[in-house]
MIZA-86211 format. One line per field, with one value per residue: residue number from 1; residue in three letters; x negated, y, z negated of N, C-alpha, C in turn. Coordinates in nm, 2 decimals, padded with zeros to 4 digits. Layout:
<recs>
seq = (NUM:...)
type = (ALA:...)
nxx = (X:...)
nyy = (Y:...)
nzz = (Z:...)
caxx = (X:...)
cayy = (Y:...)
cazz = (Z:...)
cxx = (X:...)
cyy = (Y:...)
czz = (Z:...)
</recs>
This chain:
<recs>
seq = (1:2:3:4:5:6:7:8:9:10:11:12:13:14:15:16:17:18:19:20:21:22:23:24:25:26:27:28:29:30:31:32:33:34:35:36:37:38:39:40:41:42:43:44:45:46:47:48:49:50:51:52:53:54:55:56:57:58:59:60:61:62:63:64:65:66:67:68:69:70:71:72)
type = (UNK:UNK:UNK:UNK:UNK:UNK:UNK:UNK:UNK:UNK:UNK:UNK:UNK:UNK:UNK:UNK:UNK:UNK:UNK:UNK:UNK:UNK:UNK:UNK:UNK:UNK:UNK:UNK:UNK:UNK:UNK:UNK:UNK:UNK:UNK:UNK:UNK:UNK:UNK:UNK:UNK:UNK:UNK:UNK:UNK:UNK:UNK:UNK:UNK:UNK:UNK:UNK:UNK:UNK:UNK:UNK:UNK:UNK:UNK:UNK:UNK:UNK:UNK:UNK:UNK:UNK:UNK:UNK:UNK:UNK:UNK:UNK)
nxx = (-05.45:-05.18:-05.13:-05.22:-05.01:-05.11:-05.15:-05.32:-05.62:-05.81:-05.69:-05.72:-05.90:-06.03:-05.89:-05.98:-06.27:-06.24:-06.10:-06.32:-06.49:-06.39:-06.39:-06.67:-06.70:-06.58:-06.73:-06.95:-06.90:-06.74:-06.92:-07.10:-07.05:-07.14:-07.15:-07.43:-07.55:-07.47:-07.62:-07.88:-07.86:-07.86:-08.06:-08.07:-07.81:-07.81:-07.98:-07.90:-07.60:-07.46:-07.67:-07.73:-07.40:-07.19:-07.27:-07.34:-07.05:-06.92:-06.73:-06.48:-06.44:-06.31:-06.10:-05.94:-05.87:-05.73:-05.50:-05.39:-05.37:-05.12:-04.95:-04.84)
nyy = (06.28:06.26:05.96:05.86:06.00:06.19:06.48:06.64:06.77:06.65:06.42:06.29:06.28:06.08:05.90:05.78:05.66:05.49:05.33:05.31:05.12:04.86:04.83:04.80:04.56:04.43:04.42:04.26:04.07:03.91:03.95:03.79:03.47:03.32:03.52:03.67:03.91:04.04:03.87:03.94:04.16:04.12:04.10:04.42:04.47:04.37:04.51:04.80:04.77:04.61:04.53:04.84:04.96:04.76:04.57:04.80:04.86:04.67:04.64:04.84:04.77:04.51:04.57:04.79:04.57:04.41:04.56:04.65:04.34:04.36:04.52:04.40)
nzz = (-09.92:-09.84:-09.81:-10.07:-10.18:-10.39:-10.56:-10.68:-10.65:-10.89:-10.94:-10.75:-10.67:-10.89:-10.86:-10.59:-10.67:-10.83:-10.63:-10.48:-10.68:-10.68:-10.40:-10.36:-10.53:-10.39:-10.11:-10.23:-10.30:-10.13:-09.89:-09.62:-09.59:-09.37:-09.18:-08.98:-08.98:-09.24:-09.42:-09.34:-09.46:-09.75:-09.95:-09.97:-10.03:-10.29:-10.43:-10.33:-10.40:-10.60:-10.83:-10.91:-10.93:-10.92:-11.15:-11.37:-11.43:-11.48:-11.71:-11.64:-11.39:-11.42:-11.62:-11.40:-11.22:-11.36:-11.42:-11.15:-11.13:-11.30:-11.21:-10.99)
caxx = (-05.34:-05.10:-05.18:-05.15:-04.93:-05.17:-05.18:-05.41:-05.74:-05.90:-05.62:-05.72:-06.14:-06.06:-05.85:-06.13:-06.35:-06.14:-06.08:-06.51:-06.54:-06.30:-06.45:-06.83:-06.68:-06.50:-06.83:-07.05:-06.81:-06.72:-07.01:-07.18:-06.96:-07.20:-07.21:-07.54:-07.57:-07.48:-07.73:-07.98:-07.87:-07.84:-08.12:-08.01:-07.68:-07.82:-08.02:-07.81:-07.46:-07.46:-07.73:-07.68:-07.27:-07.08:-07.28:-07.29:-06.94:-06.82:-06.59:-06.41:-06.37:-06.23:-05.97:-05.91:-05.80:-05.58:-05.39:-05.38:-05.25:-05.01:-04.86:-04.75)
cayy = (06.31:06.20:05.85:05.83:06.11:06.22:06.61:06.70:06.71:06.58:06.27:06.22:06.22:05.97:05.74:05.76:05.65:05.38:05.26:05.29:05.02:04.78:04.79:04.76:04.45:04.31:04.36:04.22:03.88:03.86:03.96:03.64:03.43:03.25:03.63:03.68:04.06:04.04:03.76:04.00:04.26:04.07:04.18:04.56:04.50:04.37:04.63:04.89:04.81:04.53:04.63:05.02:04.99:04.70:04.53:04.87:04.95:04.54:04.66:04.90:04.68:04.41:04.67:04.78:04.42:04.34:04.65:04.59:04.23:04.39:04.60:04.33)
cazz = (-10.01:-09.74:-09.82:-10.17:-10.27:-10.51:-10.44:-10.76:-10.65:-11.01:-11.00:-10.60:-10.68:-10.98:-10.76:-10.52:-10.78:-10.89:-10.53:-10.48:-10.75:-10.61:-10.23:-10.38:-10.52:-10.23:-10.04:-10.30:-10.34:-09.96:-09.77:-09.64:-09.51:-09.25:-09.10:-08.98:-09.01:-09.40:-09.49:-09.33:-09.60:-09.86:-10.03:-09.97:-10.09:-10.40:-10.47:-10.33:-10.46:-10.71:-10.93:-10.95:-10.94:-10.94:-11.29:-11.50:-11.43:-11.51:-11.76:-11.56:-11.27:-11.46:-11.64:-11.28:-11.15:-11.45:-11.41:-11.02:-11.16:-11.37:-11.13:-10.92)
cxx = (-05.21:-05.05:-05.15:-05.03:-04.94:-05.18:-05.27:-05.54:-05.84:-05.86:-05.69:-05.87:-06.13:-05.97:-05.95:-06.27:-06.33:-06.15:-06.27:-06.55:-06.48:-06.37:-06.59:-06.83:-06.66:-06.64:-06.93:-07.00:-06.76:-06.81:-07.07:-07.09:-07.03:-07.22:-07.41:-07.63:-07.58:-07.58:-07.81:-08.02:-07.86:-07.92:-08.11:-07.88:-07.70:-07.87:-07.94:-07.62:-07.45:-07.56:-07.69:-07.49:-07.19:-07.17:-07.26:-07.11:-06.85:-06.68:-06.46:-06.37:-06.32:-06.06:-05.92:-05.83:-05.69:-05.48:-05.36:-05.25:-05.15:-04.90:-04.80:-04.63)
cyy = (06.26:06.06:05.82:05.91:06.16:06.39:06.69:06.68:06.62:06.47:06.19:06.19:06.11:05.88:05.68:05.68:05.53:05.30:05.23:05.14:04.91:04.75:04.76:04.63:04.35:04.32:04.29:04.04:03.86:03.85:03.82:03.63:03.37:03.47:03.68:03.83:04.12:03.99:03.84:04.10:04.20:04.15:04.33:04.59:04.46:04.45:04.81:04.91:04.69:04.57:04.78:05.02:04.87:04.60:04.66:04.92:04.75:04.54:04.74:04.82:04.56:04.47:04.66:04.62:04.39:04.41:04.62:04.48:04.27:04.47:04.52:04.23)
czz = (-09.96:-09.79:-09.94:-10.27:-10.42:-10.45:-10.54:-10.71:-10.75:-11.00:-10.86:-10.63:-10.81:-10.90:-10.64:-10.57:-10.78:-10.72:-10.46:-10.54:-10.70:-10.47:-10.33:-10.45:-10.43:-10.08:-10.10:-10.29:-10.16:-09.83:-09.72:-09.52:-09.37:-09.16:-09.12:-09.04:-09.14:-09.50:-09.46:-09.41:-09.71:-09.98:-10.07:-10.05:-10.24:-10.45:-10.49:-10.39:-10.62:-10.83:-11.02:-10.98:-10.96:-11.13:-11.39:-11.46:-11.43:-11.59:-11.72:-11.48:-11.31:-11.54:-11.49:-11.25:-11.24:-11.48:-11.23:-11.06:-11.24:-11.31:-11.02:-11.02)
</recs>
């Protein structure tokens, strides 16, 4: 709460929410990277995040970004 100066708990679990789909992106599109440790998940992370969360939730997470980009 500190952190975002959100002090509702309903507004603070939907920013949470909101900030969930954004990281399960940024590991889905970044992971790699010659890292060895990632390539060995690969398969895991597809199944476990990409699949289940970051494709049914595409239109969200692209809302998300263009408000992101809008706010800069």
């Amino acid at each position: 709460m500190k952190y975002t100066g959100i002090t509702d708990p309903g507004e603070l679990e939907a920013f949470y929410k909101k900030l969930g789909l954004l990281y399960s992106v940024d590991v889905v599109l970044f992971t790699g990277s010659g890292n060895k440790t990632a390539m060995d998940r690969a398969d895991q992370i597809m199944n476990n995040l990409l699949r289940p969360v970051v494709i049914p939730n595409e239109q969200t997470i692209k809302y998300l970004f263009r408000t992101l980009v809008e706010m800069k």
